[in-house]
Steps between C-alpha positions, in 0.01 A plus 500: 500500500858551558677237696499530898811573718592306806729641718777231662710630756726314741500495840654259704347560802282735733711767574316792544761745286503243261128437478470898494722495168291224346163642543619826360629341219187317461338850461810671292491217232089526450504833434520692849307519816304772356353305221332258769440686773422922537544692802247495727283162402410261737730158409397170588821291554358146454765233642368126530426441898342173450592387842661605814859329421878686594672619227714243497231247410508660119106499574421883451648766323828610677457805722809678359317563153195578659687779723709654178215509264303703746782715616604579130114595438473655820773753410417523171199681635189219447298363820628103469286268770522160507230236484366183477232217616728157570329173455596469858448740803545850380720762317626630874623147654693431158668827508569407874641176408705688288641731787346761262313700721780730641645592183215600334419741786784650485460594149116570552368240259174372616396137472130440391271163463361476164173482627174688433411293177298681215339279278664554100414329185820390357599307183292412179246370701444789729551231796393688819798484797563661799815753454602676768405855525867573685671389181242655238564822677862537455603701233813287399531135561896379507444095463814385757449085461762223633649232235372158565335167445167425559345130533183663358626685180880422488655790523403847590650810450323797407111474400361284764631786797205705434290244607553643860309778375165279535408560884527204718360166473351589173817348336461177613120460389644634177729192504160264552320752296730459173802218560339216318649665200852650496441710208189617689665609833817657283220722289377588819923598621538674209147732476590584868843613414371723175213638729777641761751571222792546705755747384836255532555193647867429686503133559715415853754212336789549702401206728218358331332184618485123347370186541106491670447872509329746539560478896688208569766468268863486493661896518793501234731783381391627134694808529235725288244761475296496160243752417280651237156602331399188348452236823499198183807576395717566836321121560642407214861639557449326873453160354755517287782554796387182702465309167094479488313453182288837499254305355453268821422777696090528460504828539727590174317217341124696547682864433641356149113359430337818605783727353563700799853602563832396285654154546725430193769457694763572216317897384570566928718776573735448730658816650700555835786188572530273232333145533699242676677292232434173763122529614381321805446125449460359781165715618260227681154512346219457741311201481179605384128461667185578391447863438146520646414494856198232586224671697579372817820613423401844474261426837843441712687779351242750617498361808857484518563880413247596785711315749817665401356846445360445901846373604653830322250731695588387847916541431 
């Protein structure tokens, strides 16, 4: 296999010209739009909406690369729409907590829950999970995740995203269902992530988030966008500017035992801006936690999403 390119491009902050430039270079660098995408499919733009948090919290993926990735496939000719089903509430109060809803009229980019599960057989073991029919119909999935920790798995920043693909509460009984073992829940990750086989993943690093993520950590400036085909190795390249081990990260740790993806970090390809010669050291790991949920656990998240979506109804 010839070794994987990661695209590293600055960007200092969320300037929509200046996000424009970096997603396009994103594209430019990998080959052109038009070896992802082809005029006229239906694209899935994918952002993490874990939880209705301001952009300022660092929590979700930043509206301004959400808004120039679709408006760059948009006039490019394809049908972009973007999606997903947030551990909390739903895909339409994130992107309101993200003042998102105006802009994305404007530009005519519809906003759909990732709902409608069909049930797939993924993996080695043909394990049976409930996908959702929204995402598996899209002809083109663009992965768009946010860099961060995570008390469960220690960092995430590209594979674990298209775990908002599995409709609804089903993720958290996957937690109960396979978090005794870490290996076992990052198998799961990774079949998930080869089942949807997004095109390209752009990972939001300009403000990425530290400390006990993935919703209430500290928001920090990074000053990046990575991207690329191979989600092991732009995790790799991600470690490597805020000074983690690659092989603390469970997820790079199962990939390298299964062989999926590329994570000898020295055969990476870097292209774009060179790699800062001083790397981030002082990037706050989160303190960890046990990765699965106990059942009652799962009991009062249920309960808890049913009482938010009801809340989001009536305003």
């Amino acid at each position: 296999m010839p070794n994987p390119t990661v695209t590293l491009i600055r960007c200092s902050d969320y300037n929509r010209p200046k996000i424009a430039d970096a997603v396009k270079r994103q594209f430019k660098l990998l080959g052109g739009l038009e070896k992802f995408v082809s005029r006229g499919d239906t694209v899935l733009l994918k952002p993490n909406f874990i939880a209705p948090r301001s952009r300022r919290c660092a929590t979700q993926t930043d509206p301004a690369i959400i808004l120039e990735t679709a408006k760059l496939l948009k006039d490019f000719g394809a049908k972009p729409f973007v999606g997903d089903s947030p551990a909390w509430t739903n895909v339409f109060t994130c992107v309101k907590a993200l003042k998102l809803e105006e802009p994305l009229k404007k530009l005519s980019i519809p906003v759909k829950q990732l709902n409608k599960p069909k049930k797939c057989r993924i993996g080695i073991n043909n394990t049976k999970i409930g996908i959702s029919s929204v995402a598996l119909d899209a002809d083109v999935i663009i992965n768009l995740p946010k860099f961060k920790t995570h008390q469960q798995l220690v960092a995430t920043f590209a594979v674990k995203n298209m775990f908002g693909c599995v409709s609804g509460k089903q993720k958290a009984l996957w937690h109960f269902a396979r978090g005794k073992n870490a290996d076992d829940f990052c198998e799961l990750l990774i079949a998930i992530f080869k089942f949807l086989n997004p095109a390209l993943t752009i990972i939001d690093g300009v403000v990425a988030m530290d400390g006990p993520g993935p919703i209430r950590g500290r928001a920090r400036p990074l000053g990046y966008l990575l991207g690329g085909t191979d989600p092991i190795a732009c995790e790799t390249i991600c470690c490597k500017l805020v000074n983690i081990n690659p092989q603390d990260l469970p997820i790079i740790k199962t990939a390298r035992q299964i062989g999926f993806g590329f994570s000898g970090q020295d055969k990476i390809k870097i292209i774009g801006d060179d790699f800062p010669q001083s790397i981030c050291t002082d990037f706050k790991p989160a303190k960890p936690i046990p990765l699965r949920f106990s059942f009652p656990h799962v009991c009062k998240s249920v309960c808890k999403q049913i009482l938010l979506l009801a809340k989001s109804i009536k305003t």
